[in-house]
PyMOL commands that place a pseudoatom at each C-alpha (Angstrom):
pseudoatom trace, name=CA, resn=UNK, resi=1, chain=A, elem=C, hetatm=0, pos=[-148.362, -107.034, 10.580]
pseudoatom trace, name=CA, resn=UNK, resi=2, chain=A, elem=C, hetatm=0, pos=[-149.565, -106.597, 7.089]
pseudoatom trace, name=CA, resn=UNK, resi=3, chain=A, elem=C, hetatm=0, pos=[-147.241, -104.682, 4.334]
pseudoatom trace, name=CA, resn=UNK, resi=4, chain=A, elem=C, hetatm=0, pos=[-148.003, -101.345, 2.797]
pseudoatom trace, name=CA, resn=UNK, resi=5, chain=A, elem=C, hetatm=0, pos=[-150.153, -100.825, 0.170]
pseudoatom trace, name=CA, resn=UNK, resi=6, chain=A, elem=C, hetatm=0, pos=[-148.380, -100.499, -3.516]
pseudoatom trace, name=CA, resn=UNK, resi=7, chain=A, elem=C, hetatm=0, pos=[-148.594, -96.382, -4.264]
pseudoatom trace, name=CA, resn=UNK, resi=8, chain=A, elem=C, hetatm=0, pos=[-151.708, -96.687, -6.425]
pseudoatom trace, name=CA, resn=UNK, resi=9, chain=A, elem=C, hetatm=0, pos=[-153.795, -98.942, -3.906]
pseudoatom trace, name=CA, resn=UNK, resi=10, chain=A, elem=C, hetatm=0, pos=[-152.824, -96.750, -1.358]
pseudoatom trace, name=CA, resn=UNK, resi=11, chain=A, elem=C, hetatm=0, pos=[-154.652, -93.740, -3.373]
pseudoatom trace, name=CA, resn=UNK, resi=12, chain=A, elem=C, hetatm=0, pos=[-157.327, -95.651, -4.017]
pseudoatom trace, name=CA, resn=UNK, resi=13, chain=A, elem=C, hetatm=0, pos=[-157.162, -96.223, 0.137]
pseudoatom trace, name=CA, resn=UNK, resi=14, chain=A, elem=C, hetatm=0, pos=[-156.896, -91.939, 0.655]
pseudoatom trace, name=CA, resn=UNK, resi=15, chain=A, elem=C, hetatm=0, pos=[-159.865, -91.657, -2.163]
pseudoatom trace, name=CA, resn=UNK, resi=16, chain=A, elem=C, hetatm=0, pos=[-162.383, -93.922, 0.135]
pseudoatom trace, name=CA, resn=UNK, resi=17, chain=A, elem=C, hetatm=0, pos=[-161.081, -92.443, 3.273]
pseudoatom trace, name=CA, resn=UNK, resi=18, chain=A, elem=C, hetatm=0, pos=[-162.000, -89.428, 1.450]
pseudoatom trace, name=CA, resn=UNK, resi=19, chain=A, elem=C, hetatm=0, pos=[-165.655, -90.595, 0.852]
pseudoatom trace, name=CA, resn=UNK, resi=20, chain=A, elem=C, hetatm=0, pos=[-165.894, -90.551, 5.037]
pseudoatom trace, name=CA, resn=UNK, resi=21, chain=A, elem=C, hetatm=0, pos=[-167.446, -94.308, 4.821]
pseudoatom trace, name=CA, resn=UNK, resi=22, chain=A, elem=C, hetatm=0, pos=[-165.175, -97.062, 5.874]
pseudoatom trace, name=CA, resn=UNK, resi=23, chain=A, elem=C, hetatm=0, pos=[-163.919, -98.992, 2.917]
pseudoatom trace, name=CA, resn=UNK, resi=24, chain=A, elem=C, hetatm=0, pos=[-160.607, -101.009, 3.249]
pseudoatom trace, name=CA, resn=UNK, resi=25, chain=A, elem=C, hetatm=0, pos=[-158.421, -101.750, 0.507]
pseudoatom trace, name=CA, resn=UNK, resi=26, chain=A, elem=C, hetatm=0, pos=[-157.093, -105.294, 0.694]
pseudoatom trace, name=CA, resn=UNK, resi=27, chain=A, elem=C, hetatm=0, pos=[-154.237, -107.301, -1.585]
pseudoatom trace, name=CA, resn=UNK, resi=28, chain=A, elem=C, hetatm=0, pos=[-155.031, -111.062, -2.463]
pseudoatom trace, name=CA, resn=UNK, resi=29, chain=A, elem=C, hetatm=0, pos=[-152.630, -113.187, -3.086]
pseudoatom trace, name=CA, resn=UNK, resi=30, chain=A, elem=C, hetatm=0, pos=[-153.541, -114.502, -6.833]
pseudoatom trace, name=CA, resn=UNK, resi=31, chain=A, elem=C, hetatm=0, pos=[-154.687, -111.838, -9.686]
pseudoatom trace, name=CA, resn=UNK, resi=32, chain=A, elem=C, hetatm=0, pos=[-158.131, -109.798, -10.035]
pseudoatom trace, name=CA, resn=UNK, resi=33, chain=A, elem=C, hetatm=0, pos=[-157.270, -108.545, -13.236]
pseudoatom trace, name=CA, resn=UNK, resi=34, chain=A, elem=C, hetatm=0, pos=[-160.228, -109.831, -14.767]
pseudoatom trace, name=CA, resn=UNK, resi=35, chain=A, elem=C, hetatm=0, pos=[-164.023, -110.382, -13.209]
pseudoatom trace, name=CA, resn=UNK, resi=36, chain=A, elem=C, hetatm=0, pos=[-163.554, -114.431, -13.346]
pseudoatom trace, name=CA, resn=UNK, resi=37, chain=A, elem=C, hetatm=0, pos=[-160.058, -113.766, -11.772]
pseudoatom trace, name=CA, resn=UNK, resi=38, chain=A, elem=C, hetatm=0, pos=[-161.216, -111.768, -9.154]
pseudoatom trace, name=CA, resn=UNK, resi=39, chain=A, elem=C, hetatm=0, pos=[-164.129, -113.780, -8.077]
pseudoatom trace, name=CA, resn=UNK, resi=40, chain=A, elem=C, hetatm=0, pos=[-161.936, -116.841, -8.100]
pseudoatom trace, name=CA, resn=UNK, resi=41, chain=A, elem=C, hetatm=0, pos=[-159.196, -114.891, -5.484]
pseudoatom trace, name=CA, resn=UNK, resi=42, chain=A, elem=C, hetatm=0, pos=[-162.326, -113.329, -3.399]
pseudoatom trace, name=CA, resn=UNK, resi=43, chain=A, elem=C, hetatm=0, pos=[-164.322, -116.546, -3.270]
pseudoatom trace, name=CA, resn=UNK, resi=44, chain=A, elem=C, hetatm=0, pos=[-167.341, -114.389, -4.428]
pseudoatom trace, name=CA, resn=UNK, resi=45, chain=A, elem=C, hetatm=0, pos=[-169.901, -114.846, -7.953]
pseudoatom trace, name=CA, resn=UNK, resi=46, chain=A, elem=C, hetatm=0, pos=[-168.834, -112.994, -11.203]
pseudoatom trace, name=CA, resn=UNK, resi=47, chain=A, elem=C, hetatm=0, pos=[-171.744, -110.782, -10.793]
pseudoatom trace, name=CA, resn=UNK, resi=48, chain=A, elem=C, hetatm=0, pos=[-170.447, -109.584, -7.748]
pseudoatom trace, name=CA, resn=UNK, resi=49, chain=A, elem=C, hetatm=0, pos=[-167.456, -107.922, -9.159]
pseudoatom trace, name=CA, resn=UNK, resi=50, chain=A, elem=C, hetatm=0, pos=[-167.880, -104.343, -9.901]
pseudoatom trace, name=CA, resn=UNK, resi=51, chain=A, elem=C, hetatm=0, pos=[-165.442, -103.911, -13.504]
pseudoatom trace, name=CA, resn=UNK, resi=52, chain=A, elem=C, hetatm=0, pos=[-164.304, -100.568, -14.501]
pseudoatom trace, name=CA, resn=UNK, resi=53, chain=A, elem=C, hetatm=0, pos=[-164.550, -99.797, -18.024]
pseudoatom trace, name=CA, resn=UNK, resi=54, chain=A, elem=C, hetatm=0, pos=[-162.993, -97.076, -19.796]
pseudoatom trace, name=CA, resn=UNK, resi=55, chain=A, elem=C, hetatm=0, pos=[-164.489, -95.505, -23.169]
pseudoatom trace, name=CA, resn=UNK, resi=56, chain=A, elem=C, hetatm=0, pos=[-163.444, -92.696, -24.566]
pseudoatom trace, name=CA, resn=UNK, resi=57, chain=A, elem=C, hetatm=0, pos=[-166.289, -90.405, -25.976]
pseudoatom trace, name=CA, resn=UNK, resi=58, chain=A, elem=C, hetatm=0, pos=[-165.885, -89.648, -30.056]
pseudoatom trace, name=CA, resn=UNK, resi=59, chain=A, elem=C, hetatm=0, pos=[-166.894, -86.481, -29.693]
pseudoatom trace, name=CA, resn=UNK, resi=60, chain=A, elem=C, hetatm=0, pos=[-165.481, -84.950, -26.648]
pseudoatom trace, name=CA, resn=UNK, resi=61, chain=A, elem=C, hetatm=0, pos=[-162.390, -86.886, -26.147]
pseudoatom trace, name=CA, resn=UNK, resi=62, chain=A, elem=C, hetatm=0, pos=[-163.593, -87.195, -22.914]
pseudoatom trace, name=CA, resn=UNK, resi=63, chain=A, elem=C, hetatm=0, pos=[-163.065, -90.465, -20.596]
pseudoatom trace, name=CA, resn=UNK, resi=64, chain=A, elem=C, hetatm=0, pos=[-166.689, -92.272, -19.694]
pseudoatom trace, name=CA, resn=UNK, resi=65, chain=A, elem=C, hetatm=0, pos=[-166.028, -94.747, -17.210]
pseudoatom trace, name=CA, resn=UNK, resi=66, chain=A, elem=C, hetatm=0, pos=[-168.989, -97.382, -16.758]
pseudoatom trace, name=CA, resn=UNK, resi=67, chain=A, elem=C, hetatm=0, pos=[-168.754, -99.443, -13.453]
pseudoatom trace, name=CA, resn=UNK, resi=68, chain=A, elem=C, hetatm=0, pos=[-170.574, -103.027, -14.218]
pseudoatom trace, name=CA, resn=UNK, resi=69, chain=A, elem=C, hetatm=0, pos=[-171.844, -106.168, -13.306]
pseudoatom trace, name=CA, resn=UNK, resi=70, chain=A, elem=C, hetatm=0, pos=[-168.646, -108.568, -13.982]
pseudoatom trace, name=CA, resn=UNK, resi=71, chain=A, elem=C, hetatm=0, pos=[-171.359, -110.981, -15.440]
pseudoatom trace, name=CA, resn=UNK, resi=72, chain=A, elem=C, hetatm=0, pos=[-172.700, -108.302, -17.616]
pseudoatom trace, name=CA, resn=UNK, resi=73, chain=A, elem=C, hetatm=0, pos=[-171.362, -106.924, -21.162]
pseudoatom trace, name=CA, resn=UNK, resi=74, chain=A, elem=C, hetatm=0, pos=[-171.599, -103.399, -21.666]
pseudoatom trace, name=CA, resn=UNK, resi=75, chain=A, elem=C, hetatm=0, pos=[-173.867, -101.950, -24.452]
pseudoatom trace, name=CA, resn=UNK, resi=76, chain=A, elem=C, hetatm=0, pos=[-172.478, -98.956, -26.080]
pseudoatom trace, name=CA, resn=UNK, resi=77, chain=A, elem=C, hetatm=0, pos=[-175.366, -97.913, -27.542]
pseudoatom trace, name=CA, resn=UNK, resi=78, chain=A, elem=C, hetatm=0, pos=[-177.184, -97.674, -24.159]
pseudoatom trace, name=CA, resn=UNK, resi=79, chain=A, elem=C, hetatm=0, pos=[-174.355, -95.649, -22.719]
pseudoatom trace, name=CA, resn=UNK, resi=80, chain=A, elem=C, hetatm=0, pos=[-173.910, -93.839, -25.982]
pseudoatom trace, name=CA, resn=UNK, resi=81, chain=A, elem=C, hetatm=0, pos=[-177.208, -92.280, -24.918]
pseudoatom trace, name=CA, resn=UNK, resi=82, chain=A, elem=C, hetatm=0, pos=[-177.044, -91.772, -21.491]
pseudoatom trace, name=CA, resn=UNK, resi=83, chain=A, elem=C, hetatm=0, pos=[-173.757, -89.875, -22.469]
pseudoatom trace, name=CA, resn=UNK, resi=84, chain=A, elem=C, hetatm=0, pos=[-175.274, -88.010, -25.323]
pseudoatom trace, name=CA, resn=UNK, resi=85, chain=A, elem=C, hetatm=0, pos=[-172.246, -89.185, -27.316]
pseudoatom trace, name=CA, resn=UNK, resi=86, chain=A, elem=C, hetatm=0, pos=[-171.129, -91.917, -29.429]
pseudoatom trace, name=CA, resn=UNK, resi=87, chain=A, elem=C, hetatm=0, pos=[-167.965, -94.278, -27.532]
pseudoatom trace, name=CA, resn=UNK, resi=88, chain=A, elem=C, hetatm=0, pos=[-164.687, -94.973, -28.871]
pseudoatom trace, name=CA, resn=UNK, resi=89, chain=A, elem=C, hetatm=0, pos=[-162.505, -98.379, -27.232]
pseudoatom trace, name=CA, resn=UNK, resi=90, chain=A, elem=C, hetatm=0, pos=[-159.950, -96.456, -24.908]
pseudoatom trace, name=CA, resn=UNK, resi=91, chain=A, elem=C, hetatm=0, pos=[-156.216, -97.396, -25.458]
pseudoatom trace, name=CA, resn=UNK, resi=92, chain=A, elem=C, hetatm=0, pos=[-154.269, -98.826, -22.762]
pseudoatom trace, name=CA, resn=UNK, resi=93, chain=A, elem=C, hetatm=0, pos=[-152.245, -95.308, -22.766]
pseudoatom trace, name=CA, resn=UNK, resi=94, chain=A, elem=C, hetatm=0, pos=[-155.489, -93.150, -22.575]
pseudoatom trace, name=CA, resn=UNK, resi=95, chain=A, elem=C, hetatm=0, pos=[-156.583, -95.582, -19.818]
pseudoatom trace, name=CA, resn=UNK, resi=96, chain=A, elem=C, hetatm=0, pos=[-153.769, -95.152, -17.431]
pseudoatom trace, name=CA, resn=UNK, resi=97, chain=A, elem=C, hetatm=0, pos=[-153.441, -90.966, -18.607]
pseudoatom trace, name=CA, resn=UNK, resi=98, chain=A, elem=C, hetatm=0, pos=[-157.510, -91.094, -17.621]
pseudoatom trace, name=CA, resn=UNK, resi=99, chain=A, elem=C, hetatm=0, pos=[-157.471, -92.526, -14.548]
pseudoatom trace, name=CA, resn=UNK, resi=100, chain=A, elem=C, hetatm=0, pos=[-153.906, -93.015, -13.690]
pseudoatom trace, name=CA, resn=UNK, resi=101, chain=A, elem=C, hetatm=0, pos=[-154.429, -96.678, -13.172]
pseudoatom trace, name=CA, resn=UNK, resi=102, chain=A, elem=C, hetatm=0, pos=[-153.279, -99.928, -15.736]
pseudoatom trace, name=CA, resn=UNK, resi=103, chain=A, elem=C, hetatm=0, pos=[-156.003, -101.831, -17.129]
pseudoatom trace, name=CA, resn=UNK, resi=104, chain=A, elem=C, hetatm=0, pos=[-156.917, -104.748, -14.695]
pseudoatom trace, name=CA, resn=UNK, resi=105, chain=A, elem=C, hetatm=0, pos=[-156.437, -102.361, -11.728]
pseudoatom trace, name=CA, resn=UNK, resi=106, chain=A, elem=C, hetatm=0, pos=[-158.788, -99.195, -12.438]
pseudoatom trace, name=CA, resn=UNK, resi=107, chain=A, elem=C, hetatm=0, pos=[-161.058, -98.648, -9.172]
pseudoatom trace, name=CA, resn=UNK, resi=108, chain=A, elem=C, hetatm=0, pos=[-164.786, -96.762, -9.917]
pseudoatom trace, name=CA, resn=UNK, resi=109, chain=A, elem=C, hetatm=0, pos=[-162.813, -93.797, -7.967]
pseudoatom trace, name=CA, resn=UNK, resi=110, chain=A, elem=C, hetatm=0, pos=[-159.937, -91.893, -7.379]
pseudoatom trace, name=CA, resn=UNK, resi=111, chain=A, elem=C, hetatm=0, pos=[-158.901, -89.860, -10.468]
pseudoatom trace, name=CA, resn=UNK, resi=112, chain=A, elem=C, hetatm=0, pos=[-157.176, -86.356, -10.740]
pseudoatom trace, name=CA, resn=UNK, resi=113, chain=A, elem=C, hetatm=0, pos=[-160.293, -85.194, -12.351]
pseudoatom trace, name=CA, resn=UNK, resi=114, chain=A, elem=C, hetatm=0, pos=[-163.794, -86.025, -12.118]
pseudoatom trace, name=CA, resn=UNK, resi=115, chain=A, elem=C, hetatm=0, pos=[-164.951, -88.632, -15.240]
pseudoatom trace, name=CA, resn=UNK, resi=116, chain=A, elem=C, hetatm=0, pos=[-168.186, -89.102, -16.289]
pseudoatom trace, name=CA, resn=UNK, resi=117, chain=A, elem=C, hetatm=0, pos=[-169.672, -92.665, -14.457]
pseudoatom trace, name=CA, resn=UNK, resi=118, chain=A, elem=C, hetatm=0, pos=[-172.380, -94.797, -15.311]
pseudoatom trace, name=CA, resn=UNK, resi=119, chain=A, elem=C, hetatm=0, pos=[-172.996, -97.505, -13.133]
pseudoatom trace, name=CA, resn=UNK, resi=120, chain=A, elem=C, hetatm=0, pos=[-174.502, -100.911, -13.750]
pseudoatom trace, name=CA, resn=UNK, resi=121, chain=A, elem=C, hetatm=0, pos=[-178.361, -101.194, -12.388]
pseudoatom trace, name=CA, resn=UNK, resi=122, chain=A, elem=C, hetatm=0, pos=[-178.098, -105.113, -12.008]
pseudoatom trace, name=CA, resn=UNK, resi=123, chain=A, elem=C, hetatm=0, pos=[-175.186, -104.476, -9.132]
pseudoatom trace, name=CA, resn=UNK, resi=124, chain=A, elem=C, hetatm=0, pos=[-177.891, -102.997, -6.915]
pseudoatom trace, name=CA, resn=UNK, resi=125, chain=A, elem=C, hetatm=0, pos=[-179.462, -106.785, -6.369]
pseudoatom trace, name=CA, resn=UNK, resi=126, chain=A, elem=C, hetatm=0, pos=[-176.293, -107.415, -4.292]
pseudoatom trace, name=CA, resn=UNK, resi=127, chain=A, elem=C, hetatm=0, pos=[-175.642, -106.402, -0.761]
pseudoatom trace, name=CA, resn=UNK, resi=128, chain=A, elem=C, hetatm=0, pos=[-172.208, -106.678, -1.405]
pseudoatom trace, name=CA, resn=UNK, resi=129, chain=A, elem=C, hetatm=0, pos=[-169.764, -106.200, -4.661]
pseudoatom trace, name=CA, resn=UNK, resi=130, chain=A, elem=C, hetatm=0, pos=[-166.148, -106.157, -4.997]
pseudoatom trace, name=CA, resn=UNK, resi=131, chain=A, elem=C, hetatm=0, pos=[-164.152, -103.497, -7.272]
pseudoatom trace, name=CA, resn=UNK, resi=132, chain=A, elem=C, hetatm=0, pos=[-160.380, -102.696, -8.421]
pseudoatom trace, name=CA, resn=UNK, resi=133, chain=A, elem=C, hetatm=0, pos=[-158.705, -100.510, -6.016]
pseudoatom trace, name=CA, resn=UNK, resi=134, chain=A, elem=C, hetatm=0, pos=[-155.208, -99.475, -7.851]
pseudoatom trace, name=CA, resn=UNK, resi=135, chain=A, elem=C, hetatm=0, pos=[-153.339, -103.205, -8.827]
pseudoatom trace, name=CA, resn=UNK, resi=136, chain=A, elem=C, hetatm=0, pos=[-154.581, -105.815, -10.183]
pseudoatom trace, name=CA, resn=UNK, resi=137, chain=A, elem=C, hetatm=0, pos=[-153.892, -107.348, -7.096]
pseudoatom trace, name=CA, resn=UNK, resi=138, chain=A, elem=C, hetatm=0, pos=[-155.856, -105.065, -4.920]
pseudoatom trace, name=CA, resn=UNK, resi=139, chain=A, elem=C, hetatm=0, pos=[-159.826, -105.101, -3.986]
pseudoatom trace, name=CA, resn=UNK, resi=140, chain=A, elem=C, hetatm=0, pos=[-162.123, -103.361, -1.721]
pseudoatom trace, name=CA, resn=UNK, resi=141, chain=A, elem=C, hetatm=0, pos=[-165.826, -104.578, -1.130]
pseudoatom trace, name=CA, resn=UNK, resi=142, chain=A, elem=C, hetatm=0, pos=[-168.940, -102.092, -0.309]
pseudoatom trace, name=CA, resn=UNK, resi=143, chain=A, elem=C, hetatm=0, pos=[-172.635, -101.972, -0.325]
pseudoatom trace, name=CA, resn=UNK, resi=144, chain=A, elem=C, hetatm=0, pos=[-173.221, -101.413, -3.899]
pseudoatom trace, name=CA, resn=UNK, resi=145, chain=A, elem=C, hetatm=0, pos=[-175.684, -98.723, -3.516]
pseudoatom trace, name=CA, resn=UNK, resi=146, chain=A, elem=C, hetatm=0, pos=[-172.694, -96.481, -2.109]
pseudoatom trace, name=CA, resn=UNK, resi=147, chain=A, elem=C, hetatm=0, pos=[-171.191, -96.424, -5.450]
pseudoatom trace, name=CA, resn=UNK, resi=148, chain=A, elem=C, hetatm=0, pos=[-173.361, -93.155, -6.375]
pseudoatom trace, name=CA, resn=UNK, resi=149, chain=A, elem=C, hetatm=0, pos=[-171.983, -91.666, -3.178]
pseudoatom trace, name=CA, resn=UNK, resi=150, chain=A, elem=C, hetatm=0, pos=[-168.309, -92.346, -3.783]
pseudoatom trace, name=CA, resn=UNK, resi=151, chain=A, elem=C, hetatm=0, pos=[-168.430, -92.433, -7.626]
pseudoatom trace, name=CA, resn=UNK, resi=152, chain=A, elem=C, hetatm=0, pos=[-170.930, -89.565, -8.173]
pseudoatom trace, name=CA, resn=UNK, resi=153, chain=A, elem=C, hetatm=0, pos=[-172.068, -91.782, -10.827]
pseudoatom trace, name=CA, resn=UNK, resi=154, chain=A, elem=C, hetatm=0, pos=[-175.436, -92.460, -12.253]
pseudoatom trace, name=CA, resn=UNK, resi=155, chain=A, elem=C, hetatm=0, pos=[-177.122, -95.413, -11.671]
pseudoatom trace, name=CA, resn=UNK, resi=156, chain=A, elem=C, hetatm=0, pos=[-178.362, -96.907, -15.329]
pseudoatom trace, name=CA, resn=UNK, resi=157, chain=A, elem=C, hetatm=0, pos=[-179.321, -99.910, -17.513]
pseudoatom trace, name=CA, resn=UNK, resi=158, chain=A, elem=C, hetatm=0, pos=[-175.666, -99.909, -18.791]
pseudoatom trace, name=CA, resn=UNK, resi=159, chain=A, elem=C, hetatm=0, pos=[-175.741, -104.006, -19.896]
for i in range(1, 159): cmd.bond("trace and resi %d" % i, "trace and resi %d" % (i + 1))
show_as sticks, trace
zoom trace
């Protein structure tokens, strides 16, 4: 028998059921806060881990969330103009107000209100990536090229 999901994994679990594609949520045992972490506990490469990142556009005020490669560093020029704004760093607090997750745990899905995604071109060479899903605790894998579907994000040169 396998425990319950922790409240915000379990939203994440609603938001894919949500997307009508079969996605499970799953717990591992050591932390997937960060991309090295979370290959380590899923036993997969760096690249393969699908990171959340918050900014929070200068202009608008607005959350930007860009979804990439856990290999790759994001450049904030790039997604300044794919956004058509400049980016600010986003707080822990605006983070978790955002998305309603804590750093370490935000999934590419799932928010009260829709945010603005990008989403990492160099995650499509995989036939499999792995992404937050509420904890930083909790994972679910998928075919990366769903992550348009279940995001409505735009696929870009984000890195």
């Amino acid at each position: 028998m396998t425990s319950p999901l922790p409240e915000s994994a379990r939203r994440v679990q609603e938001a894919l059921d949500r997307s009508g594609l079969v996605f499970r949520v799953i717990e591992m045992p050591a932390s997937t806060r960060t991309a090295k972490e979370a290959a380590a506990a899923i036993g997969c490469s760096v690249a393969q881990i699908a990171k959340s990142i918050l900014f929070r556009g200068a202009q608008s005020g607005d959350p930007i969330l860009v979804v990439t490669s856990g290999v790759n560093r994001v450049n904030e020029q790039a997604v300044a103009a794919l956004s058509g704004e400049l980016l600010e760093k986003a707080s822990a607090d605006f983070v978790r107000q955002s998305t309603g997750y804590v750093i370490g745990g935000v999934p590419p899905l799932g928010f009260e209100s829709p945010i603005r995604t990008w989403i990492d071109q160099d995650l499509l060479q995989f036939q499999e990536v792995w992404a937050a899903a509420g904890t930083p605790f909790a994972v679910f894998s998928l075919d990366p090229r769903r992550l348009p579907e279940i995001t409505g994000g735009v696929i870009a040169r984000v890195a």
